[in-house]
C-alpha positions as CSV (number, residue, x, y, z in Angstrom):
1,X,1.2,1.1,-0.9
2,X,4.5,3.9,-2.9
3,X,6.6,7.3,-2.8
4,X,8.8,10.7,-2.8
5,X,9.5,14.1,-3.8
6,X,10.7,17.7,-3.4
7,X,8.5,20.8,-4.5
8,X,8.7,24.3,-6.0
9,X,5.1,25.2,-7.2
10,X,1.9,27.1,-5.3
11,X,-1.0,27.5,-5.9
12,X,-3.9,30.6,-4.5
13,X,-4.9,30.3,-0.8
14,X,-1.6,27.9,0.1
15,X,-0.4,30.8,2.3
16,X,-3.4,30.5,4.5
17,X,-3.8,26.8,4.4
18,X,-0.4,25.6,4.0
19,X,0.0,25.0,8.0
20,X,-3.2,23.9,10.3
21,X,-5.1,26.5,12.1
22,X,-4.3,26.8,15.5
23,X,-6.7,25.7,18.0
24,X,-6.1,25.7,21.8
25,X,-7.6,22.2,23.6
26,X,-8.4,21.0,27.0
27,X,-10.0,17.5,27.4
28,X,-12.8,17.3,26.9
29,X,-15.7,15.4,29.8
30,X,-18.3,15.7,27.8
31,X,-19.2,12.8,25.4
32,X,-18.1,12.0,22.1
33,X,-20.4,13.8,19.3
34,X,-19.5,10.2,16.7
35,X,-22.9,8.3,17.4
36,X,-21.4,4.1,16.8
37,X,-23.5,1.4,16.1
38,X,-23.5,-1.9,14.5
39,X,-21.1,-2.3,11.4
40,X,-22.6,-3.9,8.1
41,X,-21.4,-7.5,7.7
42,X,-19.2,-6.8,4.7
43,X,-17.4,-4.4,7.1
44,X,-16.9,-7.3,9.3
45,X,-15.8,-10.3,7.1
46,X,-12.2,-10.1,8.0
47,X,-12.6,-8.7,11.9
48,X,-10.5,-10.5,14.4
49,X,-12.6,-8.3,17.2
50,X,-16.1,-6.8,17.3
51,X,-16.3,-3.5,15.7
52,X,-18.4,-0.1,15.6
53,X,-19.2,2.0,12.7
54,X,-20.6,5.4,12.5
55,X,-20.5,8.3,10.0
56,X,-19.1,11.8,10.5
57,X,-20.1,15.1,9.1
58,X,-17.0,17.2,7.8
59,X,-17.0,20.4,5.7
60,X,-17.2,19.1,2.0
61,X,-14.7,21.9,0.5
62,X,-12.2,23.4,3.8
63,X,-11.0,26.1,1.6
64,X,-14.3,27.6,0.5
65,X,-15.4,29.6,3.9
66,X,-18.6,30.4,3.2
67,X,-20.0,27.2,2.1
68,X,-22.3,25.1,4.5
69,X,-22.0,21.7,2.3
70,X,-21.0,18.8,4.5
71,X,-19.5,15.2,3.2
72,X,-20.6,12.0,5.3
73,X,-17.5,10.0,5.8
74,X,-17.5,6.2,7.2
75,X,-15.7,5.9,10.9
76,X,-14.9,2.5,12.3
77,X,-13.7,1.9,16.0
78,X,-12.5,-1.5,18.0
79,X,-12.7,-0.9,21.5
80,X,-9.7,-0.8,23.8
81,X,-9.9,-4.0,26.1
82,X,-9.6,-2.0,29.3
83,X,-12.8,-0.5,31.2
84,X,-13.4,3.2,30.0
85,X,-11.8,4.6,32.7
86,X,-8.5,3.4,32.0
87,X,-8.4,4.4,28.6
88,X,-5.6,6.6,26.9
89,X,-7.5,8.1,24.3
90,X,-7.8,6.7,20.6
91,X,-5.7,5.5,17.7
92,X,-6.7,6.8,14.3
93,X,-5.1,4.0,11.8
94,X,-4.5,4.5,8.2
95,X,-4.1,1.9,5.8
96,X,-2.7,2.9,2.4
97,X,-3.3,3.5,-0.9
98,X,-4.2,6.0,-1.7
99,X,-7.6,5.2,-2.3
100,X,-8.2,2.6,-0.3
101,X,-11.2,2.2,2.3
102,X,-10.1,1.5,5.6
103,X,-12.4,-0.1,7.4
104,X,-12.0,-3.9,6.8
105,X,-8.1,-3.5,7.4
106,X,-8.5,-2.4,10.7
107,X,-10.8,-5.3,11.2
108,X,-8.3,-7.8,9.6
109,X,-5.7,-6.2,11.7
110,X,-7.5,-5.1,14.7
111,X,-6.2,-8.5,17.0
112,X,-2.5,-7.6,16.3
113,X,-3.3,-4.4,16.6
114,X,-4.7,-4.2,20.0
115,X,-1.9,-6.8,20.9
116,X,0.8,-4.4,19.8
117,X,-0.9,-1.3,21.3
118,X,-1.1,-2.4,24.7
119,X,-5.0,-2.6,24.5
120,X,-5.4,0.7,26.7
121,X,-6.3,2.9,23.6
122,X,-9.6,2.9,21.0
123,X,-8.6,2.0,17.5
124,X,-10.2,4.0,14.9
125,X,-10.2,3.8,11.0
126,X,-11.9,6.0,8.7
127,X,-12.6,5.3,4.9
128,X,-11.0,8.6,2.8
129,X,-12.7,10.9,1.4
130,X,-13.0,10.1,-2.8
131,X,-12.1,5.8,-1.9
132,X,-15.0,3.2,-2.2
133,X,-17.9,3.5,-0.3
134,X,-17.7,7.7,-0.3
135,X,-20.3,10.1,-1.6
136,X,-17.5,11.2,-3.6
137,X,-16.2,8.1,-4.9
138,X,-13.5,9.0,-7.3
139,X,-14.6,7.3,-10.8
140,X,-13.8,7.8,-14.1
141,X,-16.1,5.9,-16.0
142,X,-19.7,4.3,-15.3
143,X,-20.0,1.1,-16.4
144,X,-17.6,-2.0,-17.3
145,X,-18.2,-1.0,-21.2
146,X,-16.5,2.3,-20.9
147,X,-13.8,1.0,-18.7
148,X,-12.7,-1.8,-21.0
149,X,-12.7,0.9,-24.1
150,X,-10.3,2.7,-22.6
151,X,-6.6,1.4,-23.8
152,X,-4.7,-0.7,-21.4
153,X,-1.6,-0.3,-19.9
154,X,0.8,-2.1,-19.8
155,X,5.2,-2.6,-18.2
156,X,7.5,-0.9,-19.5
157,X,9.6,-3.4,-20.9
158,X,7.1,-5.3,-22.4
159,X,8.7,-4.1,-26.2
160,X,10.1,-1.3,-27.4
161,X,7.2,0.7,-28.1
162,X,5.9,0.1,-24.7
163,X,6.5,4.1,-23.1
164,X,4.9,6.1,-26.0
165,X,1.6,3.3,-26.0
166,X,1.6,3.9,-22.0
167,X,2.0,7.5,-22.8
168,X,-1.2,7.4,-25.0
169,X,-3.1,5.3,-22.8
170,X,-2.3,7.8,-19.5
171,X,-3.6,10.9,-21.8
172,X,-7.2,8.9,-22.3
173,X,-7.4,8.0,-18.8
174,X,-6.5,11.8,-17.4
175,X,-9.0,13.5,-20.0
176,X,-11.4,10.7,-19.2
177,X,-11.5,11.4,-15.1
178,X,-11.6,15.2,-16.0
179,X,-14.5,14.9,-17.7
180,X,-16.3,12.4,-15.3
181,X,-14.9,14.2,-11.9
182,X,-14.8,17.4,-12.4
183,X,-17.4,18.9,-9.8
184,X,-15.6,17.2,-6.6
185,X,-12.1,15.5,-7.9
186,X,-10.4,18.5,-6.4
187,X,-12.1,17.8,-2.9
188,X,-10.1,14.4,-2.2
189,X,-6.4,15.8,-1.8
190,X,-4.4,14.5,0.8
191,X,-4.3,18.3,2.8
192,X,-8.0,18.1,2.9
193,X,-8.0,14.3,4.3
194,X,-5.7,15.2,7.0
195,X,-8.1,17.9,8.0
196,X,-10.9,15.1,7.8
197,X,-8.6,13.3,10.4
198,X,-8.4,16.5,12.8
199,X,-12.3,16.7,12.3
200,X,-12.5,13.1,13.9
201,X,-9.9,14.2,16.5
202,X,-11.9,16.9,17.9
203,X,-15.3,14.7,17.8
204,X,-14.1,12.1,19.6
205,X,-13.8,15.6,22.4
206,X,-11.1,13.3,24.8
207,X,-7.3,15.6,24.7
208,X,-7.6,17.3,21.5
209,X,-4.4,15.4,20.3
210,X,-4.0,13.2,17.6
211,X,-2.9,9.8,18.3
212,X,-1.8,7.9,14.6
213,X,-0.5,4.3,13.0
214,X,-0.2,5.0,9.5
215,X,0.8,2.5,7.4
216,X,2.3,2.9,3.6
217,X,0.6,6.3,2.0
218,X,-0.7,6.3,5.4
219,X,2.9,7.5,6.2
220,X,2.5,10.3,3.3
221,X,-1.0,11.2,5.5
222,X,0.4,10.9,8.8
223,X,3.8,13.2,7.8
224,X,1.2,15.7,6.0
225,X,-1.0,16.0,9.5
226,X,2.3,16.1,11.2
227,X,3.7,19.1,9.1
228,X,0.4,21.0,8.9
229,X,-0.4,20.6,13.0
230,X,2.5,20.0,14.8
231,X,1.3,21.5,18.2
232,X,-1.4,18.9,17.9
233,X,0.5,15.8,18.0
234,X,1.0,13.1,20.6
235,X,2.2,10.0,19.7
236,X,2.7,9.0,15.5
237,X,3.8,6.0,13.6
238,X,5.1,6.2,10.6
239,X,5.5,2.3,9.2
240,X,5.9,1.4,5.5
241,X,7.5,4.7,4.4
242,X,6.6,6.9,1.6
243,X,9.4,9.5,0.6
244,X,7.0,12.9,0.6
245,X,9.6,15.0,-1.4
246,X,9.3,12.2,-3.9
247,X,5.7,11.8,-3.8
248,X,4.6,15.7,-4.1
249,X,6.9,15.7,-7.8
250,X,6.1,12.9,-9.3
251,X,10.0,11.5,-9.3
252,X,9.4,8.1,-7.6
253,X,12.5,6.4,-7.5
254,X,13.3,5.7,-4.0
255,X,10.1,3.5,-3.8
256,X,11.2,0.3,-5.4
257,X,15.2,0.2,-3.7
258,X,14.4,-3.3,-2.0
259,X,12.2,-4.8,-4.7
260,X,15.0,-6.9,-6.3
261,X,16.2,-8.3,-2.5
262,X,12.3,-9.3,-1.7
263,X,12.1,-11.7,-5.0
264,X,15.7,-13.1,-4.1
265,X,13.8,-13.5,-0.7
266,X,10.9,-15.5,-2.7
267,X,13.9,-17.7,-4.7
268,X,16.1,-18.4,-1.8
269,X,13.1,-18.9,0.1
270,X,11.4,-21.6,-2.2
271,X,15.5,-23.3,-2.9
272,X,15.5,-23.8,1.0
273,X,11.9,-25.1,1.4
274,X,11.3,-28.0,-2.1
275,X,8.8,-29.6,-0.4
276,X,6.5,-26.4,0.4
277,X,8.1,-24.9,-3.3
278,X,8.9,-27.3,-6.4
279,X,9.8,-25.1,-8.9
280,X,13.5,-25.2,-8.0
281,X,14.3,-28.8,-8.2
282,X,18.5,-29.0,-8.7
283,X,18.7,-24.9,-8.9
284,X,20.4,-22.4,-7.0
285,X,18.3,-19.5,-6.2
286,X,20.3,-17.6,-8.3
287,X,19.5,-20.1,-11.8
288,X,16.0,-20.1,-10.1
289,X,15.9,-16.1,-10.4
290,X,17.3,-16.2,-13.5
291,X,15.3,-18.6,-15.3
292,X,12.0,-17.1,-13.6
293,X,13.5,-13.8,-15.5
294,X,13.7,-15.9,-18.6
295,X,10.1,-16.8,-18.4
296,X,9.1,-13.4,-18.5
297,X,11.5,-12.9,-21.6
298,X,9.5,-16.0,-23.5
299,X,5.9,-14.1,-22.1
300,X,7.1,-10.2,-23.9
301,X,7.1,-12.5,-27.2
302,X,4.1,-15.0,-26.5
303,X,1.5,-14.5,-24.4
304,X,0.3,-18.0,-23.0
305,X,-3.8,-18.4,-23.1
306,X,-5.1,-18.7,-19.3
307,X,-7.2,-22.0,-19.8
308,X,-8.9,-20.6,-17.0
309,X,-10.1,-17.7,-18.5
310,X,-13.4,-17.9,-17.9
311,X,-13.7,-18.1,-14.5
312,X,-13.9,-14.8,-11.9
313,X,-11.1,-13.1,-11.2
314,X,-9.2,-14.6,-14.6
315,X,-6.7,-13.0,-16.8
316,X,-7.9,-14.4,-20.3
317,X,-3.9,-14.6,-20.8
318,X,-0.5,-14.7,-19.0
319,X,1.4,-12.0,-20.7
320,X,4.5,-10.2,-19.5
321,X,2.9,-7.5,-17.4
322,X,0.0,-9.4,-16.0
323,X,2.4,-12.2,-14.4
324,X,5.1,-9.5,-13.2
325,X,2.7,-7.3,-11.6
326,X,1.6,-10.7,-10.0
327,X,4.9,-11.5,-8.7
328,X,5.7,-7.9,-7.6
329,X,2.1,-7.6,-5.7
330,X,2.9,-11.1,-4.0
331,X,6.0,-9.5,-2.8
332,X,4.0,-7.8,-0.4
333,X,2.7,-10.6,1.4
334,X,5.6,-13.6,2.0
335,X,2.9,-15.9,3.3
336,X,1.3,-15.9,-0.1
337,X,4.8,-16.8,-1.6
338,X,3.7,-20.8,-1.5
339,X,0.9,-19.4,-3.8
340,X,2.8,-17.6,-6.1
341,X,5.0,-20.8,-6.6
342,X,1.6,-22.6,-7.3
343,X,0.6,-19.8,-9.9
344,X,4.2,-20.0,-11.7
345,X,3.5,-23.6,-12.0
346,X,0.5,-23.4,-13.3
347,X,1.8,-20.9,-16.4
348,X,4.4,-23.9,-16.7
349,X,2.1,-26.6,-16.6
350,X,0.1,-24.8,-19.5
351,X,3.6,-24.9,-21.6
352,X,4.2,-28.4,-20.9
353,X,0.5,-29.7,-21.7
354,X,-0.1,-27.3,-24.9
355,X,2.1,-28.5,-27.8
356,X,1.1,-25.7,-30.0
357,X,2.0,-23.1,-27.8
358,X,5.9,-24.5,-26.9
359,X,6.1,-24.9,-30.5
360,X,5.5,-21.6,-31.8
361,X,8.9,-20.2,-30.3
362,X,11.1,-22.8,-30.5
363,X,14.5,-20.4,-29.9
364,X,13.4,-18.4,-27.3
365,X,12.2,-21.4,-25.3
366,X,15.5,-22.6,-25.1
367,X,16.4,-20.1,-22.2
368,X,13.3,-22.0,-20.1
369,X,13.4,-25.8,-21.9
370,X,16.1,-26.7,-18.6
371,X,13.9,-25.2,-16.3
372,X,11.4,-27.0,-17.9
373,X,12.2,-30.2,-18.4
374,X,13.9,-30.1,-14.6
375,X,10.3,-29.9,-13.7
376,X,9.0,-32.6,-15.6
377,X,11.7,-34.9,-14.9
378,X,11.1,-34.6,-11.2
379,X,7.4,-35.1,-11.8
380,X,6.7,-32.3,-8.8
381,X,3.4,-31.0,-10.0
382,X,0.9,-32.4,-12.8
383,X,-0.8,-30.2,-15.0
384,X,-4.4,-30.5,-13.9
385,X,-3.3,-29.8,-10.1
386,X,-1.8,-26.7,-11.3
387,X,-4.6,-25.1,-13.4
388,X,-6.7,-23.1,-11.5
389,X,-3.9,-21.9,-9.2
390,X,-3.2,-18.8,-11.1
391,X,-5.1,-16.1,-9.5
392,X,-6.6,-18.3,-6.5
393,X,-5.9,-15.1,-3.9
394,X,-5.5,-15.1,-0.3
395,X,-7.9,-12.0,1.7
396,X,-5.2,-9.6,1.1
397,X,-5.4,-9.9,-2.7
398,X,-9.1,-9.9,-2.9
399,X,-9.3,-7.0,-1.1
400,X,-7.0,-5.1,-3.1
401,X,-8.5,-6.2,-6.4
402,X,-12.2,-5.3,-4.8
403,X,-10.8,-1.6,-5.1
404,X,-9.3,-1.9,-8.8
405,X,-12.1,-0.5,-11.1
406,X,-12.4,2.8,-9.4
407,X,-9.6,5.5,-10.0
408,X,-8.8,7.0,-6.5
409,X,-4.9,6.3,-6.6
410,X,-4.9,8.7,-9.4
411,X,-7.9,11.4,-8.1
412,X,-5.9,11.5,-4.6
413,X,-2.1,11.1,-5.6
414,X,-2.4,13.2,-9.1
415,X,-4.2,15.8,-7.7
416,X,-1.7,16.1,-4.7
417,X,1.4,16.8,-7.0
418,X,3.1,19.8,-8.1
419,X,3.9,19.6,-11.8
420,X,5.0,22.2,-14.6
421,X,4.3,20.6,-17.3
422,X,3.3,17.5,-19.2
423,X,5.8,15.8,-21.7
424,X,6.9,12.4,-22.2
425,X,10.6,13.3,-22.8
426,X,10.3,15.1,-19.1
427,X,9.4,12.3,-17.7
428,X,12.0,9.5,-19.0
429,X,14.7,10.5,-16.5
430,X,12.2,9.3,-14.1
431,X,10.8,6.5,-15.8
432,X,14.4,5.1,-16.7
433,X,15.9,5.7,-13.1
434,X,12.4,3.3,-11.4
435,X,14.0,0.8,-14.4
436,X,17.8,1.3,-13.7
437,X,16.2,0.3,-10.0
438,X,14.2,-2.5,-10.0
439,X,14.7,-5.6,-12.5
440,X,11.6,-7.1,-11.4
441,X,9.3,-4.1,-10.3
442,X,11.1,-1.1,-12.3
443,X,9.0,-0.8,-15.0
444,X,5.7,-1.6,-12.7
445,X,2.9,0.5,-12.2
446,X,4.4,3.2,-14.4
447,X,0.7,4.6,-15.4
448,X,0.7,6.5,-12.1
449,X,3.4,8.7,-13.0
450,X,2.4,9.0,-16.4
451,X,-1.0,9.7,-16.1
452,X,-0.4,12.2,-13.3
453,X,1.8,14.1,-15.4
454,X,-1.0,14.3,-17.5
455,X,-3.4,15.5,-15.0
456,X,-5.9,18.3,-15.7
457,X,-6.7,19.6,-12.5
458,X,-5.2,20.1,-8.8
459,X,-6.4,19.3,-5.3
460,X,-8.1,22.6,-3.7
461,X,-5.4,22.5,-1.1
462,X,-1.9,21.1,-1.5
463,X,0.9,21.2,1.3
464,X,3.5,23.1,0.2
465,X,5.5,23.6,3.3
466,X,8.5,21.6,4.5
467,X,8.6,18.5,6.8
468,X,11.1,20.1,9.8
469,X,8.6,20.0,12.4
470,X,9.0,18.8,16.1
471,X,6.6,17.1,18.0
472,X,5.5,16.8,21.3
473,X,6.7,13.0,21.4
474,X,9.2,12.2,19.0
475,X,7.7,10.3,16.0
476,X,8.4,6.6,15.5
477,X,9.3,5.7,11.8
478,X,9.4,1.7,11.1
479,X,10.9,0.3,8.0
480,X,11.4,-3.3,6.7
481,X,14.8,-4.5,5.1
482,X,13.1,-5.9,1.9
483,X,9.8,-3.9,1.8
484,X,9.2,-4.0,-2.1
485,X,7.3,-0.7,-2.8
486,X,8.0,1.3,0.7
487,X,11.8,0.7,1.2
488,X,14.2,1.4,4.4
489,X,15.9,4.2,2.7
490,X,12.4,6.1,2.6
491,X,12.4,5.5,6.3
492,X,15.7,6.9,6.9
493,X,15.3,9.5,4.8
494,X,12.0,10.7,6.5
495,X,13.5,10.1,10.0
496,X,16.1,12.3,9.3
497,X,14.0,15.3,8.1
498,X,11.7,14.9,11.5
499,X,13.7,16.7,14.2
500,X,14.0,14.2,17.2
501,X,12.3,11.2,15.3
502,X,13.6,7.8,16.1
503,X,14.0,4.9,13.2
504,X,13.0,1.4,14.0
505,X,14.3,-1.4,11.4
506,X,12.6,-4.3,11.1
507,X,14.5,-7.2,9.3
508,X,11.9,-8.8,7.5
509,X,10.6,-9.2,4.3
510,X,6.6,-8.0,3.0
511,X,5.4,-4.5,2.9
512,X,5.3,-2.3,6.5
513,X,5.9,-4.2,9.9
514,X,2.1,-5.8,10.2
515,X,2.7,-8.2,7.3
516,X,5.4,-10.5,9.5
517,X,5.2,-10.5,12.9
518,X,8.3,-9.3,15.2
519,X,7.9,-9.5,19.0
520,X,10.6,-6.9,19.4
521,X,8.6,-4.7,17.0
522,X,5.2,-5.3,18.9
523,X,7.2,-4.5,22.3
524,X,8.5,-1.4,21.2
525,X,5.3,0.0,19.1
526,X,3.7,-0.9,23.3
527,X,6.0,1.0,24.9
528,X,5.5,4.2,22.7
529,X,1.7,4.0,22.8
530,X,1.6,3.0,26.7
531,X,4.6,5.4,27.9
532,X,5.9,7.7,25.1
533,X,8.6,5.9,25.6
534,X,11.0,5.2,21.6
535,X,13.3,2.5,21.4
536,X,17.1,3.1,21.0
537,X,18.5,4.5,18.0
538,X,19.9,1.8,15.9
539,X,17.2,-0.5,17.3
540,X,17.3,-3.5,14.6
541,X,14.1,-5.8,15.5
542,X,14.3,-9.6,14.4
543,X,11.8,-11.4,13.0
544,X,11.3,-15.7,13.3
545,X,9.1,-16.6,9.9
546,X,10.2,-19.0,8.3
547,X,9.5,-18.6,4.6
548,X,6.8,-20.4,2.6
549,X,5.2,-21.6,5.3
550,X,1.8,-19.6,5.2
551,X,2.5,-18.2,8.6
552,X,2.6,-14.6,8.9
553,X,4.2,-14.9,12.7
554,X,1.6,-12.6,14.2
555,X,0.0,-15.3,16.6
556,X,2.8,-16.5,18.0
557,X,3.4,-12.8,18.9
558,X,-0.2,-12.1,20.1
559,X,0.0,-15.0,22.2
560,X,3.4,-13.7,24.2
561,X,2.2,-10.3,24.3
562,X,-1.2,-11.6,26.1
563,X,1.4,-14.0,28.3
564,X,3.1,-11.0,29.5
565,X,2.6,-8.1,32.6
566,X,1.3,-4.7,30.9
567,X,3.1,-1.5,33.3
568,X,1.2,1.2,31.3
């Protein structure tokens, strides 16, 4: 789900592996060599369609020639709803991360998926090499004791000493996964995962040609793959863009652009919908923005005590970075944006019902006590409705925190970069410019960048070429107006560098173009996949969600895209 980059640095054997080796394909009429057979139930808890699951064997380490080692890695494929014989080949989907396991995504996905697609082609996932559920799991530490000594990290603008503690903390946690990974963290680059993909291409034996929907650092993958075998391409999306030249630096910038516009999405949003969102009884959105900015201010100072702290999934406190790295993570879904509402109230309700707590800063409340008392005038929530609302996630969230204690964001997206050297006053240029960027998501996440400045060891292969590659069909790059992590100007930006691309903009809000249904969207993704056929330049796709209304918009698409003639 994040990037961009340009870079200067190589390393031994990159003049031999820096493009893919050429290989010369007919189709194939013999049978696929990937073996499927019934998925695991925990694969399948979010499938919309029946699924297969099989594993493939792939070289463990591609740049060591005379090594026989293989790594197992976990495929997953829905069927295309067509007979066999009328079948276009397959889809290889990526869904983020990095460090993410892709198999339940597709499953979650699959129906909109197969809508959008035309239902004419095989959709395939794969889980990454080094991501939960690999041999090669990238972990830094063993057991829940070891992970909680480490020191925590925490946003940037949580007080003034915040950088040099993160700065600490990103040093313990690089040294730390050196120590722990370093037999195979150098096999889980993002060079080495796109030959994995080209591995499942040429199992599945049907053209030879790789057929791809990546979404968020799926993008980074796809562009990668794209770069390293362009004569191998057919049909690519690129949706949910991560700036490469960005991303291979570690200079990040680009990547939080629209983060501000999505939360004045939320606010407007929950102004225009009260009785679906109370929190801005007799507000603007703008006050409502403001004073939502103001209760972060109040949470840098004093922490509020979760009272339910212990139960699963809890915070034991509401601090400044644990409920902004809520907010901004919620920006990624709008249909959870009733629930954040919910969660915000909740943190109020605390306030309201604790008289110890609202008495211990009596002057800094005062930038909240209108907001507050607002609130308790109106009587639009009671305390014990709002407890327990806090972290009560929808499948999206739970899936993402499922992932948290392991360490592949930083095994893959570290190991990727090209870096010089590692010094906190190199990297506040950086740091600064994500904060001069983003109010609300600006000082975010900044432990990726820090700890991968920190890094002690590179991917086997990195990509070091450029990305001004043409491809057999021009490549479709989708981006959404207020995508909070993966913004429209990453899109543009990447459309521009891949000769004969086309950009699609989506005007929605939530992260890539399968988090709110567009009709226009779906038509044009089916018209690329069916006919190789892009849509316009300057196509601008609508989208009809209304905001805090739990809907995501995708059935009401499904359901018109079934209504409607295929002419494949």
């Amino acid at each position: 789900m994040f990037l961009a980059r340009l870079f200067l640095a190589s390393i031994p054997l990159l003049g031999r592996l820096a493009h893919g080796s050429p290989h010369h394909f007919t189709r194939a009429d013999n049978e696929s060599s990937i073996r499927w057979s019934e998925c695991p139930k925990a694969v399948l808890t979010y499938a919309t369609l029946p699924m297969q699951c099989a594993t493939l064997k792939v070289p463990l380490d591609y740049t060591n020639a005379e090594s026989s080692e293989k790594l197992d890695i976990a495929v997953y494929r829905v069927e295309a709803a067509v007979p066999v014989e009328k079948r276009k080949g397959s889809i290889i989907f990526n869904c983020g991360g990095p460090g993410s396991p892709c198999g339940p995504d597709l499953g979650a996905y699959a129906q909109r998926m197969q809508a959008a697609t035309g239902g004419y082609h095989d959709l395939i996932t794969f889980d990454p090499r080094g991501t939960k559920g690999s041999p090669i799991r990238f972990m830094c530490y063993d057991d829940p004791v070891s992970l909680a000594a480490a020191p925590p990290f925490i946003a940037g603008y949580s007080h003034e000493f915040a950088l040099g503690q993160d700065w600490s903390a990103s040093i313990v946690l690089s040294e730390d996964c050196a120590k722990k990974q370093n037999e195979t963290g150098s096999l889980i680059g993002t060079a080495f995962v796109a030959r994995d993909m080209m591995q499942i291409v040429d199992a599945l034996k049907e053209d030879g040609l790789l057929r791809f929907w990546g979404v968020s650092y799926g993008t980074l993958l796809g562009a990668t793959t794209v770069a390293m075998f362009p004569d191998r391409m057919d049909k690519i999306i690129l949706d949910g863009v991560v700036n490469p030249f960005e991303y291979y630096h570690n200079q990040e910038v680009e990547l939080f652009t629209d983060a501000d516009g999505a939360f004045s999405g939320f606010c407007r949003g929950c102004v225009e919908n009260p009785t679906a969102c109370s929190l801005a009884q007799n507000m603007t959105a703008a006050e409502l923005e403001e004073s939502l900015y103001g209760l972060l201010d109040i949470l840098k100072a004093f922490p509020i005590p979760n009272p339910n702290r212990h139960l699963p999934n809890q915070v034991p406190e509401w601090t400044y970075s644990s409920v902004k790295g809520n907010i901004h993570s919620r920006l990624y879904f709008p249909q959870t944006w009733p629930a954040l509402a919910k969660e915000i109230e909740a943190i109020i309700s605390t306030i309201l019902t604790d008289d110890s707590t609202r008495s211990r800063w009596p002057e800094l409340a005062k930038k909240l006590n209108a907001f507050i008392d607002i609130l308790k005038a109106e009587g639009t929530f009671s305390s014990e409705e709002a407890r327990g609302l806090y972290s009560r996630a929808d499948n999206q969230t739970e899936i993402i925190k499922a992932a948290l204690p392991d360490h592949s964001i930083f095994g893959i997206k570290c190991s990727d970069m090209f870096i010089d050297s590692a010094s906190l006053h190199n990297m506040l240029p950086t740091l600064k410019a994500r904060m001069k960027k983003s109010r609300i998501a600006g000082d975010a996440s900044i432990q990726v960048p820090m700890t991968c400045a920190n890094w002690k060891f590179k991917a086997k292969e990195r990509y070091s070429g450029d990305f001004k590659v043409k491809t057999k069909t021009p490549v479709l790059v989708i981006g959404n107006t207020y995508d909070p992590v993966t913004p429209l100007a990453s899109a543009k930006n990447v459309s521009a560098t891949f000769e004969g691309s086309v950009l699609l903009h989506q005007d929605s809000y939530g992260h890539d173009s399968l988090t709110q249904g567009s009709l226009c969207t779906a038509k044009a993704i089916r018209a690329y996949f069916l006919r190789g056929e892009p849509p316009q330049v300057g196509t601008k796709c609508p989208t009809e969600v209304p905001l805090f209304t739990k809907s995501d918009g995708w059935d009401d698409v499904v359901k018109q895209l079934k209504s409607e003639p295929l002419s494949p």
